[in-house]
MDTraj code that builds the backbone (N, CA, C; nanometers):
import mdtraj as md
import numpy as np

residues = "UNK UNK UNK UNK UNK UNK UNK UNK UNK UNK UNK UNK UNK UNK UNK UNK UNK UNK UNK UNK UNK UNK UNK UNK UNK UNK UNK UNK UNK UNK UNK UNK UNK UNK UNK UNK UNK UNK UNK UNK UNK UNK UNK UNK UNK UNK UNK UNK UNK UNK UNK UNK UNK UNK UNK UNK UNK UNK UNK UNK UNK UNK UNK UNK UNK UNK UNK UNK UNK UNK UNK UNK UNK UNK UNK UNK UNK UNK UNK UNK UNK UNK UNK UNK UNK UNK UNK UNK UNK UNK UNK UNK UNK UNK UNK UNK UNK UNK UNK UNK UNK UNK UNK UNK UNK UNK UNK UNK UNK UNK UNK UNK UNK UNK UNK UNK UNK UNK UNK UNK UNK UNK UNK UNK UNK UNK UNK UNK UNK UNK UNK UNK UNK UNK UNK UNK UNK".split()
xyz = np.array([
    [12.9130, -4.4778, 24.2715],
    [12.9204, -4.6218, 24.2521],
    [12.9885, -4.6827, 24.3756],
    [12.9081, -4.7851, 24.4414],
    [12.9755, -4.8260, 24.5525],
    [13.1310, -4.9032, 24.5123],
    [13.1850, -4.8789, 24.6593],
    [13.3537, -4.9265, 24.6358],
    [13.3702, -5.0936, 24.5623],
    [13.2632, -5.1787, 24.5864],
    [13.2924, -5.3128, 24.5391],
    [13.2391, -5.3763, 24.4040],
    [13.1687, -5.2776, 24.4028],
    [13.0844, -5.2807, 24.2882],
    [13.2164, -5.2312, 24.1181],
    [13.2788, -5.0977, 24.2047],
    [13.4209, -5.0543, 24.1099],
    [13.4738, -5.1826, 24.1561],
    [13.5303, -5.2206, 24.2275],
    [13.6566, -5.3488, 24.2414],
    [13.5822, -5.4758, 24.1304],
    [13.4867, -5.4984, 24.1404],
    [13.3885, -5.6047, 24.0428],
    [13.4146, -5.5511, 23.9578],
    [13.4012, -5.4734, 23.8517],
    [13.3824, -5.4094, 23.7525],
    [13.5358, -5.4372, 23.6852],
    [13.6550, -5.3768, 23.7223],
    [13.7984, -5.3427, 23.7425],
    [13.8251, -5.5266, 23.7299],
    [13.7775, -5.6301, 23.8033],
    [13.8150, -5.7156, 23.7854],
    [13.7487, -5.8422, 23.7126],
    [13.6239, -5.8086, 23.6413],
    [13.5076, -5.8190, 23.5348],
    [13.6508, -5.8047, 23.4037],
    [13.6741, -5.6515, 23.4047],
    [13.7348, -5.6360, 23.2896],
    [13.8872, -5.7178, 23.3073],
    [13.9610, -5.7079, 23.3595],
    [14.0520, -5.7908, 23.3879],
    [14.0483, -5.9480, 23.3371],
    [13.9657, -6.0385, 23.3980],
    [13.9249, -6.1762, 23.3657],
    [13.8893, -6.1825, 23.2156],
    [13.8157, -6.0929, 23.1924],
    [13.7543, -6.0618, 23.0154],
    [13.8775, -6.0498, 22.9104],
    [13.9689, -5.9479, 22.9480],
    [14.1076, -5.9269, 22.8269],
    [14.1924, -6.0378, 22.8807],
    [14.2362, -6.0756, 23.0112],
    [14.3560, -6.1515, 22.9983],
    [14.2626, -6.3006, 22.9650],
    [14.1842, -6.3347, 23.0009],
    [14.1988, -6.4670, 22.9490],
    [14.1256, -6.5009, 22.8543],
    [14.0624, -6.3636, 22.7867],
    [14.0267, -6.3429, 22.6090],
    [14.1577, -6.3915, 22.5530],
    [14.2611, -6.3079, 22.6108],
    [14.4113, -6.2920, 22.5283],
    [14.5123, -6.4808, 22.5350],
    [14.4547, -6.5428, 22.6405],
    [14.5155, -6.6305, 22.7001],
    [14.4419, -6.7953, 22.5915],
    [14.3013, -6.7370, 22.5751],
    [14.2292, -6.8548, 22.5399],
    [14.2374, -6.8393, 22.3505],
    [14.2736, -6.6875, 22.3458],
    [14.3458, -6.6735, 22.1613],
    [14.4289, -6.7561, 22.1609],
    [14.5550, -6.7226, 22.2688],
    [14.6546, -6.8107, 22.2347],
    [14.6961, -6.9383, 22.1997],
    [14.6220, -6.9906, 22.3289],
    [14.6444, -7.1639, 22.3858],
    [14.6532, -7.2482, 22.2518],
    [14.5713, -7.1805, 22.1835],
    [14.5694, -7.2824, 22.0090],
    [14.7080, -7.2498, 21.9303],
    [14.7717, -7.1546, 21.9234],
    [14.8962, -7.1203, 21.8701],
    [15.0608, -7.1860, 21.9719],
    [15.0344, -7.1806, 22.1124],
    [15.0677, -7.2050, 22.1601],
    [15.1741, -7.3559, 22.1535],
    [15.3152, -7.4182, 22.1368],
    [15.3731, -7.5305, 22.1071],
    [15.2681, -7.6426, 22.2242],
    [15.2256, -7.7248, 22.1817],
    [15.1053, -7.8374, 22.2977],
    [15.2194, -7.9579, 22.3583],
    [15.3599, -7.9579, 22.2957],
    [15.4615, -8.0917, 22.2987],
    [15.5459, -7.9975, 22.4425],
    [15.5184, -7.8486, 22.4316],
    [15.6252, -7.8286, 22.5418],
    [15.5447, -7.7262, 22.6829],
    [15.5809, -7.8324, 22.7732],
    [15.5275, -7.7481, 22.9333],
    [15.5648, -7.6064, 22.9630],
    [15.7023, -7.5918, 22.9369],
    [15.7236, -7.4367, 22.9539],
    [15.6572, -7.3443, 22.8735],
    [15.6517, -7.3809, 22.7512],
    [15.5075, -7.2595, 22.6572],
    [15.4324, -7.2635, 22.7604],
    [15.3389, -7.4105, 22.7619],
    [15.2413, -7.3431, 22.8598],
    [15.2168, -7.3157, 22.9518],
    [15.3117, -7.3530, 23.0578],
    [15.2843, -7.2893, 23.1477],
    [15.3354, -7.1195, 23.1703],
    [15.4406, -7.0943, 23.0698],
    [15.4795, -6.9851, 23.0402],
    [15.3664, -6.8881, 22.9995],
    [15.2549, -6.9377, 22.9464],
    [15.1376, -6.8631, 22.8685],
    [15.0632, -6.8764, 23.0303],
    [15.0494, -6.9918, 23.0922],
    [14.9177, -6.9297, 23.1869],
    [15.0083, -6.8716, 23.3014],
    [15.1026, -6.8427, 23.3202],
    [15.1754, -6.7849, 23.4451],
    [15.1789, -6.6473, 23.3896],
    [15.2102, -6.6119, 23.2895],
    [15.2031, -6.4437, 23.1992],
    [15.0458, -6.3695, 23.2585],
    [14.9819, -6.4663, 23.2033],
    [14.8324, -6.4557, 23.2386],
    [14.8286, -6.4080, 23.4065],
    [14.8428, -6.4867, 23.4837],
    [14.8124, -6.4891, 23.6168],
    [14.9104, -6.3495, 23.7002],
    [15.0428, -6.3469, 23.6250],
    [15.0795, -6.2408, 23.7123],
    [15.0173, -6.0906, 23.6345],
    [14.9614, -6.0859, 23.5109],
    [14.9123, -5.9677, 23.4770],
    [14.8225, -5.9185, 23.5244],
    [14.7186, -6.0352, 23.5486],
    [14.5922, -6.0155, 23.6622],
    [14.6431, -5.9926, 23.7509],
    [14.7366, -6.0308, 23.8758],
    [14.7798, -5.9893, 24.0029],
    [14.8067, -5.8183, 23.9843],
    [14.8959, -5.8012, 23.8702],
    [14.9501, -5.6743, 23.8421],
    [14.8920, -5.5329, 23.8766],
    [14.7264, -5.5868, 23.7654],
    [14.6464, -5.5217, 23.7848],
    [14.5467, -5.4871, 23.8809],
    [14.5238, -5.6029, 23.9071],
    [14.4085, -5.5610, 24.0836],
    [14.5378, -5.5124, 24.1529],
    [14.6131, -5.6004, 24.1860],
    [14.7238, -5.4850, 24.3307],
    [14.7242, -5.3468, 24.2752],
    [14.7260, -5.3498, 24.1878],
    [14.7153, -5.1525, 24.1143],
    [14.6099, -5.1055, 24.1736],
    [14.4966, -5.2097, 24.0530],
    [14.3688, -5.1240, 24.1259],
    [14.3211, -5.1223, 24.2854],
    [14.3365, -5.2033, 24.3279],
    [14.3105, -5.2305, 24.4847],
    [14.3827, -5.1385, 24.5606],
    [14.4913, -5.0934, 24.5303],
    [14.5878, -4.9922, 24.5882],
    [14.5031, -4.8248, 24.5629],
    [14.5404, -4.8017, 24.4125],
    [14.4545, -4.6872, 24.3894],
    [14.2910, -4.7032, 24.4364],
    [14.2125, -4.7883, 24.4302],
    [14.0748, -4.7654, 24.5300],
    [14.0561, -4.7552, 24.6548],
    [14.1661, -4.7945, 24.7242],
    [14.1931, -4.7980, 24.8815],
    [14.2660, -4.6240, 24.9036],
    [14.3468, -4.6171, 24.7951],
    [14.3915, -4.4839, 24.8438],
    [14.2979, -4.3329, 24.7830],
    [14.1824, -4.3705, 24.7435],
    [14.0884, -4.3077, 24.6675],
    [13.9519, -4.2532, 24.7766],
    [13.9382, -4.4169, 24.8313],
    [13.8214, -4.3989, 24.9152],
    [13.8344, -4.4619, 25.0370],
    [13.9941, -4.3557, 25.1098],
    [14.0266, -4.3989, 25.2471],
    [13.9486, -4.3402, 25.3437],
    [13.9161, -4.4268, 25.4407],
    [13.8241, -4.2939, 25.5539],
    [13.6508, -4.3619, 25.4831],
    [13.6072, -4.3962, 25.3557],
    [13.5115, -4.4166, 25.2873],
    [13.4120, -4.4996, 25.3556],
    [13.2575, -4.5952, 25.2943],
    [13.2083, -4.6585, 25.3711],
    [13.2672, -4.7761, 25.3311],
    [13.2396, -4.8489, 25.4585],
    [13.2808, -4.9767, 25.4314],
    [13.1537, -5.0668, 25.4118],
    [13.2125, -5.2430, 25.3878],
    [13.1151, -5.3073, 25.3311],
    [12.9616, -5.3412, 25.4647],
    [12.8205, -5.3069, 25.4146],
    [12.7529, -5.3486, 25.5142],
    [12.6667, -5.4404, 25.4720],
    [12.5827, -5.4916, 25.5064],
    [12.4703, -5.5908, 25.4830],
    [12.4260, -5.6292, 25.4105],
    [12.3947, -5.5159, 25.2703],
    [12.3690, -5.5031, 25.1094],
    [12.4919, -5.5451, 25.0402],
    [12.6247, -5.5542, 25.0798],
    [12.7310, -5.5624, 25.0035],
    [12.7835, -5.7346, 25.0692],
    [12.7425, -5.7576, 25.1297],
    [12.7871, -5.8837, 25.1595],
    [12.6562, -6.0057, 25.0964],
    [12.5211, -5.9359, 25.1289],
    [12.3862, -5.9928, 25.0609],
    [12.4403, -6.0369, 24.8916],
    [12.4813, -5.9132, 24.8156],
    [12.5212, -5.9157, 24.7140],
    [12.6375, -5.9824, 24.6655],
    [12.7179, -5.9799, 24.7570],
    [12.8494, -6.1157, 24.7346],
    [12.7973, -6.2187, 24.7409],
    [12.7172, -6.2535, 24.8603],
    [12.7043, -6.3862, 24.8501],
    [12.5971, -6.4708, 24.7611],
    [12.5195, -6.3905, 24.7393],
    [12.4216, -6.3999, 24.5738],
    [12.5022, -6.4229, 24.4744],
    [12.5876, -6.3686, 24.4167],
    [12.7101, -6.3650, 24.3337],
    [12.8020, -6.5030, 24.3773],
    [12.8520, -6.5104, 24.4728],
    [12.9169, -6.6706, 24.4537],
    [12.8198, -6.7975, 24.4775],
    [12.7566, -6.7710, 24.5149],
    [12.6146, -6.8850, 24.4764],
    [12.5881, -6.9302, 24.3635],
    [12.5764, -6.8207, 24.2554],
    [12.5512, -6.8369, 24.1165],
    [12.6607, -6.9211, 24.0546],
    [12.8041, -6.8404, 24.0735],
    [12.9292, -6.8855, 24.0312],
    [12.9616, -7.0429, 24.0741],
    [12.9376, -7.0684, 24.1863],
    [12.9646, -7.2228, 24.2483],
    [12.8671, -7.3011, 24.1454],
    [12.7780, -7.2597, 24.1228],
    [12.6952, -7.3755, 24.0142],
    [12.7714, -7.3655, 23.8923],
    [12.8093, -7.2769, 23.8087],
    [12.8619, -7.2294, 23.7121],
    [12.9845, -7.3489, 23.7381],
    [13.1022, -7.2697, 23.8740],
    [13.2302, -7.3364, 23.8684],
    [13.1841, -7.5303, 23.8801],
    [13.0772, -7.5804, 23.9032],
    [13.0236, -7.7373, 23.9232],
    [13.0375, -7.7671, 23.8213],
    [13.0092, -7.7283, 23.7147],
    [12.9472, -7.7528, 23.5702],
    [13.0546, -7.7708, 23.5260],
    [13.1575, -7.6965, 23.5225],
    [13.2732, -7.6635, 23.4692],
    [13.3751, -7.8002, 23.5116],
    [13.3982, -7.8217, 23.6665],
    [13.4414, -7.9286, 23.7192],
    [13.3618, -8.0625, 23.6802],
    [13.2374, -8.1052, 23.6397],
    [13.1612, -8.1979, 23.5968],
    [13.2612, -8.2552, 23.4680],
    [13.2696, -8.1338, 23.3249],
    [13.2993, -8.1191, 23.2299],
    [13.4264, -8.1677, 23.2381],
    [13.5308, -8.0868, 23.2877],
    [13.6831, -8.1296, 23.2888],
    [13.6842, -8.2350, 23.3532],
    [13.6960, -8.2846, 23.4908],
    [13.6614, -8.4040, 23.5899],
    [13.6684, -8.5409, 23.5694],
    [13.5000, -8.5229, 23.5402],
    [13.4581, -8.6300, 23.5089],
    [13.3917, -8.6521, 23.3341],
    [13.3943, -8.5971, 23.2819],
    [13.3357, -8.6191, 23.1197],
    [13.4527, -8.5993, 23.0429],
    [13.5192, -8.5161, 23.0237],
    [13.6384, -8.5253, 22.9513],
    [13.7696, -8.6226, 22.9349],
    [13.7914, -8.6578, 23.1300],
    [13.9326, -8.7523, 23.0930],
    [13.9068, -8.8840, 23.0254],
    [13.7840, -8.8939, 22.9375],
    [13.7477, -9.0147, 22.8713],
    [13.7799, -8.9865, 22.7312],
    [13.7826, -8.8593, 22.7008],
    [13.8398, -8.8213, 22.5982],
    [13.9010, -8.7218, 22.5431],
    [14.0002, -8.6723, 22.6313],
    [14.0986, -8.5503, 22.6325],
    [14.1941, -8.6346, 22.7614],
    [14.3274, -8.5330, 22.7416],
    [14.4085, -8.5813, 22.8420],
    [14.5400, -8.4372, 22.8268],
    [14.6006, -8.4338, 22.9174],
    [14.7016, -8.3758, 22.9476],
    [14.6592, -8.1996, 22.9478],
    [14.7063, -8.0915, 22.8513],
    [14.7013, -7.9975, 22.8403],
    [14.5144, -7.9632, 22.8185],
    [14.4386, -8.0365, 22.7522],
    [14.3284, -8.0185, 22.7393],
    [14.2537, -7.9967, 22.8343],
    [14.2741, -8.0771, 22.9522],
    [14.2067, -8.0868, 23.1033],
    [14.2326, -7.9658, 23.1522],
    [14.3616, -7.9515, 23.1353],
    [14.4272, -7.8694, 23.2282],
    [14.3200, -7.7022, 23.1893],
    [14.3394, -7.6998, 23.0518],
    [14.2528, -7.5264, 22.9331],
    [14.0887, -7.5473, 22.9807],
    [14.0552, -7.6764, 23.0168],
    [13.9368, -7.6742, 23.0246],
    [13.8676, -7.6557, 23.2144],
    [13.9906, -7.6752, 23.2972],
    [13.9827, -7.6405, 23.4328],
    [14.0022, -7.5130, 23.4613],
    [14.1203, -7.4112, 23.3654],
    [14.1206, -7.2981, 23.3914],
    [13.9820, -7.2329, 23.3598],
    [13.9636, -7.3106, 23.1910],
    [13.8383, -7.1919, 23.1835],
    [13.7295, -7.1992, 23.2992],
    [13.6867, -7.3521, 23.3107],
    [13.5649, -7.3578, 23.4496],
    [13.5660, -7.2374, 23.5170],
    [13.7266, -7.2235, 23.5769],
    [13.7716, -7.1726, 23.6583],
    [13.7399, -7.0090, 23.6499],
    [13.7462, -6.9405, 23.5231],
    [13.7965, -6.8449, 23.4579],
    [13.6360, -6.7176, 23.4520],
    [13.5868, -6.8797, 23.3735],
    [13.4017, -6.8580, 23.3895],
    [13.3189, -6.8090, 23.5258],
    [13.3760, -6.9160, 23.6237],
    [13.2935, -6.8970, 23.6921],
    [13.3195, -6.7514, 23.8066],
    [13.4661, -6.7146, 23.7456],
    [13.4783, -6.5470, 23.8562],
    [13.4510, -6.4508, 23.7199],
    [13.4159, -6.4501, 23.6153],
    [13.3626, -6.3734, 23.5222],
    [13.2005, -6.4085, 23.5942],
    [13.1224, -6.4872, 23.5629],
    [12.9918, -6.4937, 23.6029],
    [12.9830, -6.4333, 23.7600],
    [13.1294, -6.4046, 23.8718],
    [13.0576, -6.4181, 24.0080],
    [13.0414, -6.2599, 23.9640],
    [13.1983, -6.2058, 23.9403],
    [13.2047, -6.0190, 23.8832],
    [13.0952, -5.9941, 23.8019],
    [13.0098, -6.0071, 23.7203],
    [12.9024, -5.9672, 23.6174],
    [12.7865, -5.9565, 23.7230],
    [12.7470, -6.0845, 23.7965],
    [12.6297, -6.1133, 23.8695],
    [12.6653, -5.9282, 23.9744],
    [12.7818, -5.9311, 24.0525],
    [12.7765, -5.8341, 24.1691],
    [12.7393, -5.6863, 24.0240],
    [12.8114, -5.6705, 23.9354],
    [12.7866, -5.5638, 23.8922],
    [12.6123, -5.5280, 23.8748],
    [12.5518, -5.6428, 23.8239],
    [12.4198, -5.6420, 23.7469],
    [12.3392, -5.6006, 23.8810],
    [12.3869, -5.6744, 24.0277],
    [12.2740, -5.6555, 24.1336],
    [12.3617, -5.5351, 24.1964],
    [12.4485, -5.4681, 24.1777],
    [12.4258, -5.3446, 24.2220],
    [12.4110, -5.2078, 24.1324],
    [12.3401, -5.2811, 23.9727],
    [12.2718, -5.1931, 23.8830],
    [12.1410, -5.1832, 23.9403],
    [12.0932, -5.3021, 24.0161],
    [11.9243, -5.3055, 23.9825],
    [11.9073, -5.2525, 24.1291],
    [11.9870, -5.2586, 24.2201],
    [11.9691, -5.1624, 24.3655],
    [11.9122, -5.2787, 24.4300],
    [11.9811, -5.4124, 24.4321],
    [11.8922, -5.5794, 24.4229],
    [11.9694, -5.5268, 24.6108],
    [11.8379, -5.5718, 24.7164],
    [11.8809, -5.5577, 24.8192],
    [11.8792, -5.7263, 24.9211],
    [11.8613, -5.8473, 24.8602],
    [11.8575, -5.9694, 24.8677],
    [11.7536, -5.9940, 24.9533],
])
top = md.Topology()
chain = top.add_chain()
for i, resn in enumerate(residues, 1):
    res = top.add_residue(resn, chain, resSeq=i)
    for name in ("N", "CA", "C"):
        top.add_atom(name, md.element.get_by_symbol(name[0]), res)
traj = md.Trajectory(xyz[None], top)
């Protein structure tokens, strides 16, 4: 399995549990006080850091000396954030401009992360799927 394709994957699953775990919460969560939440999305954000610097560490020290990224792996990134930038538009459309007409404060804020959240889940899924199908762009 190529090296970025594991780093996609590793950070596919990552985006999937923490902000599965993050978007359970937000509804239980006190909505009158800033430190909950920002206490809930900062928990979030350094667990993800936690974990890629882990994994990024152990894949670097796994497949040192290894190939590095060439023509197919950058083809395939950039297919992958192409997709995601429409995804992350939609998302910014939604929070932006359609919502502050009828949401405000913490709502904007759950509905920018997710845009946000979505659209590097959709970029990680897209790289995994095109380096299932051997997609050479």
């Amino acid at each position: 399995m190529p090296i970025p394709e594991q780093f996609a994957r590793v950070w596919l699953a990552t985006l999937l549990i923490t902000y599965g775990i993050y978007f359970a919460l937000v509804p239980r969560v006190d909505t009158g006080s800033m430190w909950s939440q920002l206490l809930a999305f900062g928990a979030t954000a350094v667990v993800q850091a936690v974990i890629i610097a882990v994994a990024s560490a152990w894949m670097e020290l796994r497949h040192r000396g290894g190939p590095r990224r060439d023509e197919r792996d950058r083809a395939i990134e950039q297919r992958a954030t192409s997709v995601a930038y429409h995804v992350l538009m939609v998302g910014v459309i939604l929070s932006g401009c359609i919502m502050p007409f009828s949401h405000n404060g913490w709502a904007l804020f759950h509905a920018a992360v997710a845009a946000i959240a979505i659209a590097e889940i959709v970029r990680n899924g897209v790289i995994v799927v095109l380096y299932r199908r051997g997609w050479h762009g």
